[in-house]
GULUM-202542 format. One record per residue: residue number from 1; residue in one letter; x, y, z of N, C-alpha, C in turn. Coordinates in Angstrom, 1 decimal. Layout:
N
[NUM, "A", [X, Y, Z], [X, Y, Z], [X, Y, Z]]
...
end
This chain:
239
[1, "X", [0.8, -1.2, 0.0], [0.0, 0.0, 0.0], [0.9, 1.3, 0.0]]
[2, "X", [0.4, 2.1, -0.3], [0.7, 3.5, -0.7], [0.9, 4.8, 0.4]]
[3, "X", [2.0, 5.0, 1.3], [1.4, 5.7, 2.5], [0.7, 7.3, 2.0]]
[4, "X", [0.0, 7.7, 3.2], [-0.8, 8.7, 2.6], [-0.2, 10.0, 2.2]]
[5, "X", [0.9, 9.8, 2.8], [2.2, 11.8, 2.0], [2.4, 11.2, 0.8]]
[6, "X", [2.2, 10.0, 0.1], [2.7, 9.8, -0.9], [1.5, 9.4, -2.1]]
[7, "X", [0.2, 9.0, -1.6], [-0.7, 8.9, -2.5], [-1.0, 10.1, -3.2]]
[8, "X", [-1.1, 11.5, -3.0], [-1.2, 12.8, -3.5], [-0.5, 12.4, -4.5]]
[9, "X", [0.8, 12.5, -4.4], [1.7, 12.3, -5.7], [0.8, 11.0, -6.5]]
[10, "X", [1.0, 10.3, -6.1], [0.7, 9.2, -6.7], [-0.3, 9.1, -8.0]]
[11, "X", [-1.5, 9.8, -7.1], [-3.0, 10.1, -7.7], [-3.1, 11.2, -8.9]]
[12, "X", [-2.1, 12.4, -8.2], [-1.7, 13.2, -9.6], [-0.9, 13.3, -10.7]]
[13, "X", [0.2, 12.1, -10.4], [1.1, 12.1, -12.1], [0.2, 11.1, -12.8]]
[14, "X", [-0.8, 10.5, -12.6], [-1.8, 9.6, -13.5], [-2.4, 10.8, -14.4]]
[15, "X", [-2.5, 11.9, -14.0], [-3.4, 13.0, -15.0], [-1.9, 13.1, -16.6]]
[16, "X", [-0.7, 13.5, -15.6], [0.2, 13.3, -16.9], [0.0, 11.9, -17.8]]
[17, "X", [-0.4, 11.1, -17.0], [-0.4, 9.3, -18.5], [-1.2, 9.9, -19.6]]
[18, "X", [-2.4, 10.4, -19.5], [-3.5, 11.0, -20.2], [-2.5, 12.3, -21.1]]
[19, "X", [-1.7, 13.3, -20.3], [-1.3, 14.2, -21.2], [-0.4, 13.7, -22.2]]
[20, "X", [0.3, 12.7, -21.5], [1.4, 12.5, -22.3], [0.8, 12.0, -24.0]]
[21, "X", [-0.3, 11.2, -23.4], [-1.0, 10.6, -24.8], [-1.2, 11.6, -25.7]]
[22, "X", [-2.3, 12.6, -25.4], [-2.7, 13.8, -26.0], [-1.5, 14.4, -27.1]]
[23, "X", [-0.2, 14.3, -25.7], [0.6, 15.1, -26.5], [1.3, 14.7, -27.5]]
[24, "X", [1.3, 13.2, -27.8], [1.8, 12.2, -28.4], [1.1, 12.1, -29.8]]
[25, "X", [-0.2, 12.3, -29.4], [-1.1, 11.8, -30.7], [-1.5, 12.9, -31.5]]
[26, "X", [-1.3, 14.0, -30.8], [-2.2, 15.3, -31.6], [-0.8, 16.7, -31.8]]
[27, "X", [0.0, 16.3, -32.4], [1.3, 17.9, -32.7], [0.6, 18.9, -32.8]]
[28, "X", [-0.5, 18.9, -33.7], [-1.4, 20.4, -33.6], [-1.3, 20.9, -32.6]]
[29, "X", [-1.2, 20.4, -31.1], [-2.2, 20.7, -30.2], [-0.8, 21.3, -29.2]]
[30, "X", [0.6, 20.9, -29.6], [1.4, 21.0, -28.1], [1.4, 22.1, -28.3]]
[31, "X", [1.5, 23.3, -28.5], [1.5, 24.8, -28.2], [1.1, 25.0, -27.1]]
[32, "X", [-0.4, 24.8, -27.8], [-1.4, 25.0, -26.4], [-1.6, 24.2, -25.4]]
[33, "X", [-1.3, 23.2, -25.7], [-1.0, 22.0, -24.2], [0.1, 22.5, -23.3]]
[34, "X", [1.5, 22.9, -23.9], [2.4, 23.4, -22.8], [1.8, 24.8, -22.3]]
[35, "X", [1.4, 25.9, -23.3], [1.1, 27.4, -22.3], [-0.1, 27.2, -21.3]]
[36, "X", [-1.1, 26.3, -22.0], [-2.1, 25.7, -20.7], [-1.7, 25.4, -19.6]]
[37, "X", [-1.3, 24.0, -19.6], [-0.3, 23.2, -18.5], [0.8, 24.1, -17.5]]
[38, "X", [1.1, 24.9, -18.1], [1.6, 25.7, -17.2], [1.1, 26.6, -16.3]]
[39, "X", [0.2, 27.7, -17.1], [-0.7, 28.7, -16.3], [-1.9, 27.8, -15.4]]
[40, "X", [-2.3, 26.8, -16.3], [-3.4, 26.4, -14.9], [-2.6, 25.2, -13.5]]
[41, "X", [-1.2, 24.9, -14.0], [-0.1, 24.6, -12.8], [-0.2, 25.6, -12.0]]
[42, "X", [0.2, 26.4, -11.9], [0.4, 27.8, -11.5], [-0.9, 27.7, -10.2]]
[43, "X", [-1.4, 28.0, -11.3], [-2.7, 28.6, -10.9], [-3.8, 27.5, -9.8]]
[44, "X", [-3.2, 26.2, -10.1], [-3.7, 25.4, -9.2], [-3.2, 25.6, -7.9]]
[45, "X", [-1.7, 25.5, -7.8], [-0.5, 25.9, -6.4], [-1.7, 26.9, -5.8]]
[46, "X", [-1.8, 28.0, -6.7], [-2.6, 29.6, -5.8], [-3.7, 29.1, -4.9]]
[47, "X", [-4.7, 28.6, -6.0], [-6.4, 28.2, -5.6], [-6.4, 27.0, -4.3]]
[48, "X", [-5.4, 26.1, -3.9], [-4.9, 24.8, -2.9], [-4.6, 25.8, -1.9]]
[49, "X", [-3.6, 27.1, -2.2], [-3.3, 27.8, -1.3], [-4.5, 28.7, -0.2]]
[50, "X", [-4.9, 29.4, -1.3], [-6.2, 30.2, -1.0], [-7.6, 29.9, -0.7]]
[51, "X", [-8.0, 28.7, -1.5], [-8.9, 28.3, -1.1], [-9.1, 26.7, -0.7]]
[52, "X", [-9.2, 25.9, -1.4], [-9.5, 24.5, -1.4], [-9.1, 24.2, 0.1]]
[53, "X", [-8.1, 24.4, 0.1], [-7.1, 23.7, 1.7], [-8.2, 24.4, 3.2]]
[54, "X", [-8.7, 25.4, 2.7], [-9.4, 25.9, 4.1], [-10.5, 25.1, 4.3]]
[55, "X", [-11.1, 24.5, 3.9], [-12.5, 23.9, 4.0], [-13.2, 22.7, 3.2]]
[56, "X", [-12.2, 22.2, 2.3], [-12.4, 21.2, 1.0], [-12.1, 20.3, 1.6]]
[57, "X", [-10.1, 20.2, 1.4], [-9.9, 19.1, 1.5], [-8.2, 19.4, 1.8]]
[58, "X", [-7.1, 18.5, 2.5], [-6.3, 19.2, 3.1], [-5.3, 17.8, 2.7]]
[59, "X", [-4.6, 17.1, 1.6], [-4.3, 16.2, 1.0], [-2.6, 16.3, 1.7]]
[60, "X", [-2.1, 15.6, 2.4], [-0.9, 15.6, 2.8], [-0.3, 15.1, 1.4]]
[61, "X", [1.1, 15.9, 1.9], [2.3, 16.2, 0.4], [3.6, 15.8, 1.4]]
[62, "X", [4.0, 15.4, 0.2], [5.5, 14.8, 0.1], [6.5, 15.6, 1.3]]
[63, "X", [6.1, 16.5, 1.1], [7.2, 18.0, 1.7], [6.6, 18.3, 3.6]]
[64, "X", [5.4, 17.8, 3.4], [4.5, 17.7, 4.8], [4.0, 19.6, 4.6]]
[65, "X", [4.0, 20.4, 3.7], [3.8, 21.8, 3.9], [1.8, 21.2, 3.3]]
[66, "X", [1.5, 22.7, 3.6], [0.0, 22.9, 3.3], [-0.4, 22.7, 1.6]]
[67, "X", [0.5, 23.0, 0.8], [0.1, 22.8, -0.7], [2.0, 22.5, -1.0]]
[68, "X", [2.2, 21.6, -2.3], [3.4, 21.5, -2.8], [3.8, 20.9, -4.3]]
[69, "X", [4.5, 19.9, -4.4], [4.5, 20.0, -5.9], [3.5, 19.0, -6.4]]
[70, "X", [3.2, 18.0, -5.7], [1.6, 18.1, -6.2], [0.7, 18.3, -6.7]]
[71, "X", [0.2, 19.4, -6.3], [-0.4, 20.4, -6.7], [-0.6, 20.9, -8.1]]
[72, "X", [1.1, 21.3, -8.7], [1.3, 22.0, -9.4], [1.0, 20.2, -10.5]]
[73, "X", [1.6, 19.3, -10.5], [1.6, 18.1, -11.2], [-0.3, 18.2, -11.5]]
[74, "X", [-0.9, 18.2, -10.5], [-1.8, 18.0, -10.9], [-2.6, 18.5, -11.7]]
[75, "X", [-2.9, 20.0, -11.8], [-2.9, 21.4, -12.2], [-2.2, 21.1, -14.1]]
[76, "X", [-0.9, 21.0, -14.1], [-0.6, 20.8, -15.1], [-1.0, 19.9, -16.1]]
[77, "X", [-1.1, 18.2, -15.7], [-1.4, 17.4, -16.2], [-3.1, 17.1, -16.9]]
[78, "X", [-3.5, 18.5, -15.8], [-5.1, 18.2, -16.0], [-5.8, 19.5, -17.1]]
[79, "X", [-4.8, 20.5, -17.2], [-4.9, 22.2, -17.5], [-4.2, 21.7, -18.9]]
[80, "X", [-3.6, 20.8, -19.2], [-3.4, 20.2, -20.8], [-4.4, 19.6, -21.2]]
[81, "X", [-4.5, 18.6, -20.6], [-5.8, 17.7, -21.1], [-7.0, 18.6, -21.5]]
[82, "X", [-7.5, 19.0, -20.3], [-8.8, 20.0, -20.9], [-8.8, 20.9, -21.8]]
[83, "X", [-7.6, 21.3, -21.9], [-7.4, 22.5, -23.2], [-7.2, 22.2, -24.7]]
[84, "X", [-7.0, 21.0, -24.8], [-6.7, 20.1, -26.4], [-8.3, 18.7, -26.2]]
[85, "X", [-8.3, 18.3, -25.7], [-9.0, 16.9, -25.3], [-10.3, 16.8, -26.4]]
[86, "X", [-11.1, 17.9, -26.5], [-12.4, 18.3, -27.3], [-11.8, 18.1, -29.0]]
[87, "X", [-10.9, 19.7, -28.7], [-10.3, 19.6, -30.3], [-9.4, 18.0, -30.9]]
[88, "X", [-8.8, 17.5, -30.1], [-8.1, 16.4, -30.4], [-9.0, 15.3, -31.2]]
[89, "X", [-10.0, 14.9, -29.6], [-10.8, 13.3, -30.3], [-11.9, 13.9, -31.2]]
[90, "X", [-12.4, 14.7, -31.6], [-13.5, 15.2, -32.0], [-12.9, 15.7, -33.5]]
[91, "X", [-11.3, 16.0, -33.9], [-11.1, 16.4, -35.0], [-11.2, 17.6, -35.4]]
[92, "X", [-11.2, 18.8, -34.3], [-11.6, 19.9, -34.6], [-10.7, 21.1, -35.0]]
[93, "X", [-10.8, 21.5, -36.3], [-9.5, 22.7, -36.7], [-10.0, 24.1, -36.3]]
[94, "X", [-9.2, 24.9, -35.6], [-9.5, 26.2, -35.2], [-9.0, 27.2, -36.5]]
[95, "X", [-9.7, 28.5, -36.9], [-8.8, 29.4, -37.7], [-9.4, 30.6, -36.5]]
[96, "X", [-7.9, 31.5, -36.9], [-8.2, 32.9, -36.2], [-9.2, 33.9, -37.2]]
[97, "X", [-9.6, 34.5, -36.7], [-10.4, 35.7, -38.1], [-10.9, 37.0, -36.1]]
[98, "X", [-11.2, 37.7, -36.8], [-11.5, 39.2, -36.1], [-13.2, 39.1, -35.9]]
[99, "X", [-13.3, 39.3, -34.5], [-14.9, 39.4, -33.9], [-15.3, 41.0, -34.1]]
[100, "X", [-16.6, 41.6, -34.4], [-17.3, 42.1, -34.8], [-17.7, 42.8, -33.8]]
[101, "X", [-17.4, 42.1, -32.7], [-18.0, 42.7, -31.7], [-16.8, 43.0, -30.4]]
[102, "X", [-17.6, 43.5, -29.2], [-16.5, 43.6, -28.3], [-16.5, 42.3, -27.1]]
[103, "X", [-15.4, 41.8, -27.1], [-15.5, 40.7, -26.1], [-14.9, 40.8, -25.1]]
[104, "X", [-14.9, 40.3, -24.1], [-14.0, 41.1, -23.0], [-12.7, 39.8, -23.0]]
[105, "X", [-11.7, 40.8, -22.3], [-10.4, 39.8, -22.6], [-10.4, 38.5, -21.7]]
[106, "X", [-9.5, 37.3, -22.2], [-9.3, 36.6, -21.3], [-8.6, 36.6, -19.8]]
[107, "X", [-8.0, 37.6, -20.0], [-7.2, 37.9, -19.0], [-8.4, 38.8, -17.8]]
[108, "X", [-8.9, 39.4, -18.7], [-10.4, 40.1, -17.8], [-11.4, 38.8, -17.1]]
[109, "X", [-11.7, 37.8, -18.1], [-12.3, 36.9, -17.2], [-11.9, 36.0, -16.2]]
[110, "X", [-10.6, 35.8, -16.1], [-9.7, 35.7, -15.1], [-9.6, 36.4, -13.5]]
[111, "X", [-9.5, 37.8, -14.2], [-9.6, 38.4, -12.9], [-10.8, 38.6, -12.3]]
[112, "X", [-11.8, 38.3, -12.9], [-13.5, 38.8, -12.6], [-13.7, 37.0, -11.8]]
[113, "X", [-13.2, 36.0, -12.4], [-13.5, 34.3, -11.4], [-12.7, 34.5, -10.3]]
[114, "X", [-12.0, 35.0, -10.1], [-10.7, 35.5, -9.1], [-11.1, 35.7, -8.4]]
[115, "X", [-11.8, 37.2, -8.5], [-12.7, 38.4, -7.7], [-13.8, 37.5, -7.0]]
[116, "X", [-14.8, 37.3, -8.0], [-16.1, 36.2, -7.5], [-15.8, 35.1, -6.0]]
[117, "X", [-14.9, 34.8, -6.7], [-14.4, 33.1, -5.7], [-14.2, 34.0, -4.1]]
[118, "X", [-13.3, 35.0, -4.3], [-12.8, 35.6, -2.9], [-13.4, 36.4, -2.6]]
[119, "X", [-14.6, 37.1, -3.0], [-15.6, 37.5, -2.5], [-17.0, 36.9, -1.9]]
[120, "X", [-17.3, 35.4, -2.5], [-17.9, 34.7, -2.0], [-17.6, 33.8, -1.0]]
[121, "X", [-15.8, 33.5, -1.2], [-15.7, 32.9, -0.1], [-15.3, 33.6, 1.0]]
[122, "X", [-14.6, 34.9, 1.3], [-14.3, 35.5, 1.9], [-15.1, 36.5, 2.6]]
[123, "X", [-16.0, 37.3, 1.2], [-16.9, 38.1, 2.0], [-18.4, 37.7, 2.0]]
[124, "X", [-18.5, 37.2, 1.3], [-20.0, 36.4, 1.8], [-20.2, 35.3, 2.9]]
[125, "X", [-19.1, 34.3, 3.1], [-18.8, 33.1, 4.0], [-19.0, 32.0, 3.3]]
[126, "X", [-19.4, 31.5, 1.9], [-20.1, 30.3, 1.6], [-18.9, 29.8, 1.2]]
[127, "X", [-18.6, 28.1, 1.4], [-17.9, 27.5, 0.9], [-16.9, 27.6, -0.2]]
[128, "X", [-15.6, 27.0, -0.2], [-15.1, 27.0, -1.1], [-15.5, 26.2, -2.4]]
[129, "X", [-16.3, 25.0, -2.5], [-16.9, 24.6, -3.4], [-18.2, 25.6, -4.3]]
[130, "X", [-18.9, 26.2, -3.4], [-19.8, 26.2, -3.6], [-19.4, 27.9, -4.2]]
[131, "X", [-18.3, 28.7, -3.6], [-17.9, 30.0, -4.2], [-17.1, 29.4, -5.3]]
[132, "X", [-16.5, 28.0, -5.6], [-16.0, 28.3, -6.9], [-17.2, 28.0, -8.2]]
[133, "X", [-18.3, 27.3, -7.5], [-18.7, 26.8, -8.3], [-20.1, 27.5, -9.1]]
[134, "X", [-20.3, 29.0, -8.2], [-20.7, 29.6, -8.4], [-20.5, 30.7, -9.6]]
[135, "X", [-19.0, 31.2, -9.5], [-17.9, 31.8, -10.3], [-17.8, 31.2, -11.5]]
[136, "X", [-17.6, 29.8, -11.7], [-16.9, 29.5, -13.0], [-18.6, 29.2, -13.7]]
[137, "X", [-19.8, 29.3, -12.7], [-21.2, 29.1, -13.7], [-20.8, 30.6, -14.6]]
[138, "X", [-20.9, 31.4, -13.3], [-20.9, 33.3, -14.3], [-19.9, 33.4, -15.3]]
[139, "X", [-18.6, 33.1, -15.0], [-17.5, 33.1, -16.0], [-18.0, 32.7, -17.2]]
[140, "X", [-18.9, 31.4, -17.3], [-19.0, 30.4, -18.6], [-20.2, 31.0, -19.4]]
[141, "X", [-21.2, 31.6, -18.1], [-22.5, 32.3, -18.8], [-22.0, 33.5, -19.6]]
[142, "X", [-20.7, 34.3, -19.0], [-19.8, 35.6, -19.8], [-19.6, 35.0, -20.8]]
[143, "X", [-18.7, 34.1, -21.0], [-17.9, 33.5, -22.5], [-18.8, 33.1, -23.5]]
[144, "X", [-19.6, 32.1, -23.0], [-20.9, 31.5, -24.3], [-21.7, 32.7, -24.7]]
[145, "X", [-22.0, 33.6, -23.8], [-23.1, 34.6, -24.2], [-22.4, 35.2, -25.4]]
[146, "X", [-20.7, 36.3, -25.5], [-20.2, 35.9, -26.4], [-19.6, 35.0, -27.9]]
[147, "X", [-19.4, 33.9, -27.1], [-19.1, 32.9, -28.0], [-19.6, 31.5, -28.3]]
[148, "X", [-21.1, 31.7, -28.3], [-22.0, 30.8, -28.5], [-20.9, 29.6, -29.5]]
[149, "X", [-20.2, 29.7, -30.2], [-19.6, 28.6, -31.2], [-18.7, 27.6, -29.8]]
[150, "X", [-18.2, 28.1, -29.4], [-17.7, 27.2, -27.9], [-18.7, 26.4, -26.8]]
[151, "X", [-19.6, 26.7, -26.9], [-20.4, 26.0, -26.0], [-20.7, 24.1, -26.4]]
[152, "X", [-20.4, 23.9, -27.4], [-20.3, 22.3, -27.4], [-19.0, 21.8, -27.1]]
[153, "X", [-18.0, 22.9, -27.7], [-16.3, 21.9, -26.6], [-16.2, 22.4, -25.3]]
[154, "X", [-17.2, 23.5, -24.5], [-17.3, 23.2, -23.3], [-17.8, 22.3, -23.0]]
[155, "X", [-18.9, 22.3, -22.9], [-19.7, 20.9, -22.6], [-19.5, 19.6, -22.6]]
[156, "X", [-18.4, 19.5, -23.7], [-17.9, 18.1, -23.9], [-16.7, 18.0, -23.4]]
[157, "X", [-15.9, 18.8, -23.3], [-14.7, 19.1, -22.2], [-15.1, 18.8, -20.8]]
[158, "X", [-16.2, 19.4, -20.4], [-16.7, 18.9, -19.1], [-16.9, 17.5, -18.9]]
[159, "X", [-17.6, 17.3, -19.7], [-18.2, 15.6, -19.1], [-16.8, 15.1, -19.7]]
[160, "X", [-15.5, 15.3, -20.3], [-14.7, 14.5, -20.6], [-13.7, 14.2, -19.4]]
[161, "X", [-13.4, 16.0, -19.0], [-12.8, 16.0, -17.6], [-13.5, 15.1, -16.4]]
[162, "X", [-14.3, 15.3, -16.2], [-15.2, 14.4, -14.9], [-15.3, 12.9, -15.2]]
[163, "X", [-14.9, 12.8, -16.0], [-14.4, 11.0, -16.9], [-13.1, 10.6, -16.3]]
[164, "X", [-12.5, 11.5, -17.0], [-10.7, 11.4, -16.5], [-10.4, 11.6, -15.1]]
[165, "X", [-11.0, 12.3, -14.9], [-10.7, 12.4, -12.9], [-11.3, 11.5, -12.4]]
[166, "X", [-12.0, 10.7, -12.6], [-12.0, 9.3, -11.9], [-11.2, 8.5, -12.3]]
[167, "X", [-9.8, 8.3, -13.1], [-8.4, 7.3, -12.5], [-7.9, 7.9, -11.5]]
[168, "X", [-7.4, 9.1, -11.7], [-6.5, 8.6, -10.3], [-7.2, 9.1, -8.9]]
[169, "X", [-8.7, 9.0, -8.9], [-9.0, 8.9, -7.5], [-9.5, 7.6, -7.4]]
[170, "X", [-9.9, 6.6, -8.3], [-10.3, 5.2, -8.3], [-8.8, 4.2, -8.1]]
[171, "X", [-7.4, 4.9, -8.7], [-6.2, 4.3, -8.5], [-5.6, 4.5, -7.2]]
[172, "X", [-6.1, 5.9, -6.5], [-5.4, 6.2, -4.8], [-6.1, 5.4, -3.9]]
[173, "X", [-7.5, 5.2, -4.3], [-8.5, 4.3, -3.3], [-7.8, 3.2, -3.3]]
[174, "X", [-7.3, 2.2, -5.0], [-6.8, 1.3, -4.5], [-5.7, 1.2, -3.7]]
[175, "X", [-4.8, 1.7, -3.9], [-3.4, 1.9, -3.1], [-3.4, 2.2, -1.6]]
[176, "X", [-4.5, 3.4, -1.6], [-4.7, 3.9, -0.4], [-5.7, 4.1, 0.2]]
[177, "X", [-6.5, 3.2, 0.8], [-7.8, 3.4, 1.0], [-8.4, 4.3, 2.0]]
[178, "X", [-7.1, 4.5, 3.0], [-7.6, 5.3, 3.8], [-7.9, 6.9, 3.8]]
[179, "X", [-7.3, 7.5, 2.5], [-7.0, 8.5, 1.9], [-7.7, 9.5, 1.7]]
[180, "X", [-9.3, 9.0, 1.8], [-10.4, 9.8, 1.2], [-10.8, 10.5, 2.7]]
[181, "X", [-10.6, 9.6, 3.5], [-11.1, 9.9, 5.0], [-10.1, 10.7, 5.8]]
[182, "X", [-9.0, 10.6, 5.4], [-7.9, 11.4, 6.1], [-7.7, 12.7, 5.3]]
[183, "X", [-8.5, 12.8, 4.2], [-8.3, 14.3, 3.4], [-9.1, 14.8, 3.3]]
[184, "X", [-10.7, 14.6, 3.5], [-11.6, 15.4, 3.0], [-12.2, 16.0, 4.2]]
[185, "X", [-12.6, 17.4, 4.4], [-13.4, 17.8, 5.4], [-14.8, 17.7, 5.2]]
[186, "X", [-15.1, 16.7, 5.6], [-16.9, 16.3, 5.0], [-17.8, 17.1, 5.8]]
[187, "X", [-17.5, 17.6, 6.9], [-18.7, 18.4, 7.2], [-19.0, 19.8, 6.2]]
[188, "X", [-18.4, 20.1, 5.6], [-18.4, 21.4, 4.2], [-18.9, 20.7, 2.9]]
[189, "X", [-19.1, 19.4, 2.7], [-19.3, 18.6, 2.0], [-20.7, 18.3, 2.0]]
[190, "X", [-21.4, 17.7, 0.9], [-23.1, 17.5, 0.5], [-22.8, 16.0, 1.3]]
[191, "X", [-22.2, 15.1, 1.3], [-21.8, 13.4, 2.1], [-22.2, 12.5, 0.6]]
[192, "X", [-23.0, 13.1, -0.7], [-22.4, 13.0, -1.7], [-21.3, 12.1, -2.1]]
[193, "X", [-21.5, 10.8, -2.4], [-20.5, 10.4, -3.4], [-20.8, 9.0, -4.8]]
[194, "X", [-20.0, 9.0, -5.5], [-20.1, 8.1, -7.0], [-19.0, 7.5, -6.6]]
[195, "X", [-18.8, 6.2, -6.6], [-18.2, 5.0, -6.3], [-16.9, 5.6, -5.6]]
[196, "X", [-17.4, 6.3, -4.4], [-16.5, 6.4, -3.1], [-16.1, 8.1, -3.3]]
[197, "X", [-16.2, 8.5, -4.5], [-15.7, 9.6, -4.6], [-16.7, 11.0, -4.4]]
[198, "X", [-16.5, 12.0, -3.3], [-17.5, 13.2, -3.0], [-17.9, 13.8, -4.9]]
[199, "X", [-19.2, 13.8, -4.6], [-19.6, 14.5, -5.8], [-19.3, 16.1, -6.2]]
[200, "X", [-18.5, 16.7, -5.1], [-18.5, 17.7, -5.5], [-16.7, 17.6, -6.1]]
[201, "X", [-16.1, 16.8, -6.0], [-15.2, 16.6, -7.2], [-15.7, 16.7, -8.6]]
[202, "X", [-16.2, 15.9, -8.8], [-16.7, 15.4, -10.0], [-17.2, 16.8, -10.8]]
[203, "X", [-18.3, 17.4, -9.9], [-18.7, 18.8, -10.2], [-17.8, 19.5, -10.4]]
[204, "X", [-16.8, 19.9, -9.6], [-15.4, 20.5, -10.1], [-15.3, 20.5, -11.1]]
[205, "X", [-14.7, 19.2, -11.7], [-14.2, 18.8, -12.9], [-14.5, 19.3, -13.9]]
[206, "X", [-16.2, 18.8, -14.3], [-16.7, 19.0, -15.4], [-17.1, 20.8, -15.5]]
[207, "X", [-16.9, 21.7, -14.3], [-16.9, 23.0, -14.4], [-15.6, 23.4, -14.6]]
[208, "X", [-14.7, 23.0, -14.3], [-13.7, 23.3, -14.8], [-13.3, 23.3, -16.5]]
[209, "X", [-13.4, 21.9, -17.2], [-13.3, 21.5, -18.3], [-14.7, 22.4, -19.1]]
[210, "X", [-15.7, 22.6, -18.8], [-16.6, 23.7, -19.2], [-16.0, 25.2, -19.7]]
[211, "X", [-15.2, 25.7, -18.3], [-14.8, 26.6, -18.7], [-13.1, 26.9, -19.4]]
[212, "X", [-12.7, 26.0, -18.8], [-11.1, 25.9, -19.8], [-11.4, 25.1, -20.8]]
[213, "X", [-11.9, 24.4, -21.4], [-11.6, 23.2, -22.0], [-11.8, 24.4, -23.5]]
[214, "X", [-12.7, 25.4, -23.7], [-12.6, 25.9, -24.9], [-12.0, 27.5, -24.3]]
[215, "X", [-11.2, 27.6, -23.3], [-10.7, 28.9, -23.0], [-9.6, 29.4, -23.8]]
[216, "X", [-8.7, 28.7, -23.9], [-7.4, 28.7, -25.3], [-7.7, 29.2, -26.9]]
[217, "X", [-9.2, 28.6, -27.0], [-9.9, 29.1, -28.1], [-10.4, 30.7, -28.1]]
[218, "X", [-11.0, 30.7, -27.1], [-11.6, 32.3, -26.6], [-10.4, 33.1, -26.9]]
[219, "X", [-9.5, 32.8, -25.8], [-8.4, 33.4, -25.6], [-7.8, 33.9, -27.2]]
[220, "X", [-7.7, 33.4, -27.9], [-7.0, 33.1, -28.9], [-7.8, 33.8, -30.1]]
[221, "X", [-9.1, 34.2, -29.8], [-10.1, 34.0, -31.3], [-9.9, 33.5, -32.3]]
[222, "X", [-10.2, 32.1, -31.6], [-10.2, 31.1, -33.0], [-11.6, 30.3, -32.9]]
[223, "X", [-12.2, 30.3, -34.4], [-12.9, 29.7, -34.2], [-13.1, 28.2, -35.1]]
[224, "X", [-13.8, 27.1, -35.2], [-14.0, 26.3, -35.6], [-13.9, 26.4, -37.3]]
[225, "X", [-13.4, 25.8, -38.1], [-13.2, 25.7, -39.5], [-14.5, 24.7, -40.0]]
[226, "X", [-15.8, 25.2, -40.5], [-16.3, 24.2, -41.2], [-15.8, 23.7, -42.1]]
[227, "X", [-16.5, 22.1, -42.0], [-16.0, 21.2, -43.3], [-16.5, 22.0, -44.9]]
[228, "X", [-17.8, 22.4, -44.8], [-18.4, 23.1, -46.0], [-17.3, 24.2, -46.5]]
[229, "X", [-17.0, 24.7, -45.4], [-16.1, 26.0, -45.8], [-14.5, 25.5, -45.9]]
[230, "X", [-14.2, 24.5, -45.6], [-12.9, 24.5, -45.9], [-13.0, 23.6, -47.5]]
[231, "X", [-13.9, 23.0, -47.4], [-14.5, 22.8, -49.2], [-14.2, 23.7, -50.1]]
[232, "X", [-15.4, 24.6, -49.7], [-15.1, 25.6, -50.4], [-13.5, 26.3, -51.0]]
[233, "X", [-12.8, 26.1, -49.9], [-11.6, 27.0, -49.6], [-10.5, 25.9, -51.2]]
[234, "X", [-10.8, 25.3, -50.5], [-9.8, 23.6, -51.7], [-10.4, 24.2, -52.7]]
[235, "X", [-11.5, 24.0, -53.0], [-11.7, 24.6, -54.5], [-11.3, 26.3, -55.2]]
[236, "X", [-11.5, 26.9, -54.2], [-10.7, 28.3, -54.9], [-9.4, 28.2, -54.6]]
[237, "X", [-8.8, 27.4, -54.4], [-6.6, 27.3, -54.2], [-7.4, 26.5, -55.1]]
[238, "X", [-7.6, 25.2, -55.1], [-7.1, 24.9, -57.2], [-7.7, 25.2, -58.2]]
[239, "X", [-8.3, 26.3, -58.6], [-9.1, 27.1, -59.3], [-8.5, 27.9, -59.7]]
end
């Protein structure tokens, strides 16, 4: 068995087996797999720091500190996946072209899920689940209102992420069974779970992969290449 400073690790370089494939199978895609993987690394370390760890769930690490490299493994391995996973299995070509309208930046809706989370959790008092999961609905309702063409590789980024996050919490159970019970603060918790695992993981997930999984697109304005129109396109180059 697995002791429990070490199933964290454990549970999170399984999200890498999945990137590595991604990044194996699809070259289109490593650009944006590494600038993803990185920023939502990052950015995972922050969110463990600031929020999750207070009231979620408090996952001992290798180093014995409050959040560590973990974290960041996890974050990365999972912040690739979502950001290619749609475009990859689905076949989907992005082109850039110029919006018509005004959209607000990515980096704006960044700071505005930021703002939300730490004002719900901070100055309102509600949960860390329940403040993020409030945030990344508004975030997604901002983007799609926008960018109605993204709302099917959110959606399917979602239910793809909440797929994949069940290895490596079905692989730490096996290793380490005691793991779930020595990490999670279940009184903040619905008691909620799908074959052992709190449902408000799961929910996580698929709001996460909702909102990142076509964010790189946003970010980027690119949008989807029809097959009719890239038809078209073949025929005026050999014409």
């Amino acid at each position: 068995m697995v002791p429990l400073e070490w199933a964290y690790l454990f549970g999170s370089t399984l999200f890498l087996v999945v990137w590595l494939g991604l990044y194996a199978l699809f070259p289109a895609t490593r650009k944006e797999m590494l600038i993803f993987s990185l920023g939502i690394g990052v950015l995972s370390v922050c969110t463990s720091y600031y929020w999750w760890t207070h009231d979620w769930w408090h996952p001992l690490t290798i180093t014995g500190t409050k959040v560590g490299v973990e974290d960041f493994i996890a974050g990365f391995g999972s912040g690739g996946v979502m950001a290619v996973v749609y475009e990859g299995l689905f076949k989907k070509h992005y082109y850039k072209r110029k919006s018509h309208h005004h959209v607000p930046g990515a980096l704006t809706l960044l700071l505005l899920l930021a703002l939300l989370i730490s004002w719900l959790f901070w100055g309102v008092g509600i949960t860390s689940f329940w403040a993020s999961t409030i945030a990344l609905l508004v975030i997604a309702g901002v983007m799609f209102y926008y960018r109605r063409d993204l709302l099917a590789n959110g959606i399917v980024s979602g239910f793809l992420m909440a797929a994949f996050s069940l290895l490596p919490y079905i692989a730490i159970m096996l290793v380490s069974p005691e793991w779930m019970a020595a990490t999670y603060n279940y009184e903040y918790l619905s008691g909620l779970h799908f074959i052992g695992i709190p449902i408000e993981e799961l929910a996580f997930w698929f709001l996460a992969g909702l909102v990142f999984g076509p964010f790189y697109e946003y970010w980027q304005g690119e949008y989807v290449r029809r097959a009719q129109r890239s038809k078209v396109a073949t025929r005026v180059r050999s014409s």
